[in-house]
C-alpha positions in Angstrom: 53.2 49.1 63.1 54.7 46.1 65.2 52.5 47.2 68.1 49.5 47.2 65.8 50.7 43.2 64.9 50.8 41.9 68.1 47.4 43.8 69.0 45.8 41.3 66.1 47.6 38.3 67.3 46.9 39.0 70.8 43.3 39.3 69.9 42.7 36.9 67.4 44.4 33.9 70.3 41.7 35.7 72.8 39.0 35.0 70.7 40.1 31.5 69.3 40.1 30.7 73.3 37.1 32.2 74.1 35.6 29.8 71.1 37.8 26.7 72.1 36.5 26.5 76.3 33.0 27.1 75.1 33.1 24.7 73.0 34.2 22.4 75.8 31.4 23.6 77.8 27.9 21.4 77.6 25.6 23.8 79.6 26.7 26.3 77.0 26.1 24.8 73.6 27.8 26.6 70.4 23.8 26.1 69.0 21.3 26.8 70.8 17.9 24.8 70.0 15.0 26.5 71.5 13.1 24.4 74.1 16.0 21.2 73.6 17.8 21.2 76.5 21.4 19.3 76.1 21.1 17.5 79.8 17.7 15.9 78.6 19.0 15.1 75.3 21.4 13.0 76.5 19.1 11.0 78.7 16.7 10.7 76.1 19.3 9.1 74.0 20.3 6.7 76.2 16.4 6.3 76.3 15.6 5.4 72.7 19.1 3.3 72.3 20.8 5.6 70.3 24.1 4.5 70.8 23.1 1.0 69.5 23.7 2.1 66.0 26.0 5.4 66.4 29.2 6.2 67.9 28.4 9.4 70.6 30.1 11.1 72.7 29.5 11.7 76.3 27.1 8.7 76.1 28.8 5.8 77.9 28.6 2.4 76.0 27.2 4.8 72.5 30.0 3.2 70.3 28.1 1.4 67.9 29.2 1.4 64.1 26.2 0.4 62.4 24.8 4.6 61.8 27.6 7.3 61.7 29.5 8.7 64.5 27.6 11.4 65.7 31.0 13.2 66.9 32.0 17.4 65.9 28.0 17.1 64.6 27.7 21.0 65.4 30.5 21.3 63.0 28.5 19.0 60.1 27.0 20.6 57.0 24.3 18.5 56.4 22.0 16.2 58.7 21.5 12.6 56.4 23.2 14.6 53.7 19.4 15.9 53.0 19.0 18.7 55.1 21.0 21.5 56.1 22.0 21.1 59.9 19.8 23.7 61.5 18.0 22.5 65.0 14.4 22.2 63.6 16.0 19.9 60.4 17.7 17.9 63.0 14.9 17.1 65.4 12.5 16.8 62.3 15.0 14.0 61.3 14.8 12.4 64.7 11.6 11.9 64.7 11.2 11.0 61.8 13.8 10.1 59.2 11.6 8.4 56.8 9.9 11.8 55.7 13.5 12.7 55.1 14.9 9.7 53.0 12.6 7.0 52.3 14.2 3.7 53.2 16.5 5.0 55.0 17.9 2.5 57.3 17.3 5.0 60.5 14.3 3.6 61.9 11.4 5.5 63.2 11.6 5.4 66.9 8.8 7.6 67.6 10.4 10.0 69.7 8.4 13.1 71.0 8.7 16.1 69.6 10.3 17.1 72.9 12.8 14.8 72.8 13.7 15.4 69.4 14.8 19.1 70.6 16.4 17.9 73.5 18.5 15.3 71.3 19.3 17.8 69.1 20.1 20.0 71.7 22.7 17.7 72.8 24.2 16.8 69.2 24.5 20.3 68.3 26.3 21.3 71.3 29.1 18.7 70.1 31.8 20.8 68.4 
């Protein structure tokens, strides 16, 4: 029986650190958005002056207040509390917010389709 026990434990902290480094891990995202690419994302951020509203990390000088931090977002719920974080919500939000929430103070930055995925990419691989 006490053998069995420390089989679970031993286990369960295998798999808590298999879930912990690969969380740490950008090139291995714990969501994966097909055709967004994390790498991209980020430069695409920096592009479009994301981090002139929201707080981001990884993106230097993204630590704006004006939006929501943008940290642990592959651990959010919800994207604009509208939509139900999945990777085709979240880029449809990026690119274009107002179909979301009318008047919502995000503005409308027409980013591609592309880089929608790719920003998404990136958000959703911070856990």
């Amino acid at each position: 029986m006490r053998r069995a026990a420390i089989l679970v434990v031993a286990a369960a902290g295998m798999a808590f650190s298999a879930g912990v480094s690969g969380c740490r891990d950008q090139d291995e995202p714990s969501v994966r958005v097909t055709g967004g690419s994390p790498s991209l994302g980020a430069k695409a951020i920096r592009h479009y002056g994301c981090g002139s509203c929201h707080t981001i990390p990884g993106i230097k000088g993204a630590d704006a207040l004006v939006g929501p931090p943008l940290v642990h977002f592959s651990k959010r719920s919800y994207v604009a509390g509208e939509l139900t974080n999945t990777p085709a919500n979240l880029a449809r939000w990026i690119s274009d917010p107002q179909s979301v929430e009318p008047g919502t103070v995000m503005p409308d930055l027409d980013v591609t389709p592309t880089d929608a995925r790719n920003i998404a990419a990136y958000l959703l691989s911070l856990c």
